[in-house]
Residue, then its C-alpha position, 0 to 999 in steps of 0.5 A: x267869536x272865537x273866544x266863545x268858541x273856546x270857552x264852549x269847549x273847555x265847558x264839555x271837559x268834566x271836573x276833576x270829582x266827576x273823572x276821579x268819581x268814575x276811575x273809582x267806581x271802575x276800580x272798584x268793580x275791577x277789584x270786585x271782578x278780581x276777588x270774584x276770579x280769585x274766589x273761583x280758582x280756590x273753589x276749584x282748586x279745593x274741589x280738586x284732589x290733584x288727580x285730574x278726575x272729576x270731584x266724586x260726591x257721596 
């Protein structure tokens, strides 16, 4: 009986292509999250004459 056991535990592990699938995909969105950030910051950083005051649109 407890050999069954055993084995029905080792079957709930995922394969190695499922866990590598998954730490890419959430790589991949921490990468897009990050460029997303990154873009942000230059946006404002662009926007911003160095002054502190709000940028002035004509």
């Amino acid at each position: 009986m407890l050999p069954l056991l055993l084995l029905g535990a080792c079957k709930d592990e995922p394969d190695f292509d499922t866990r590598y699938d998954k730490a890419a995909a959430e790589i991949e969105a921490r990468a897009k999250a990050m460029d997303a950030d990154v873009a942000e910051a230059d946006k404002a950083a662009k926007d911003d004459d160095g002054t502190g005051a709000a940028p002035q649109t004509r």
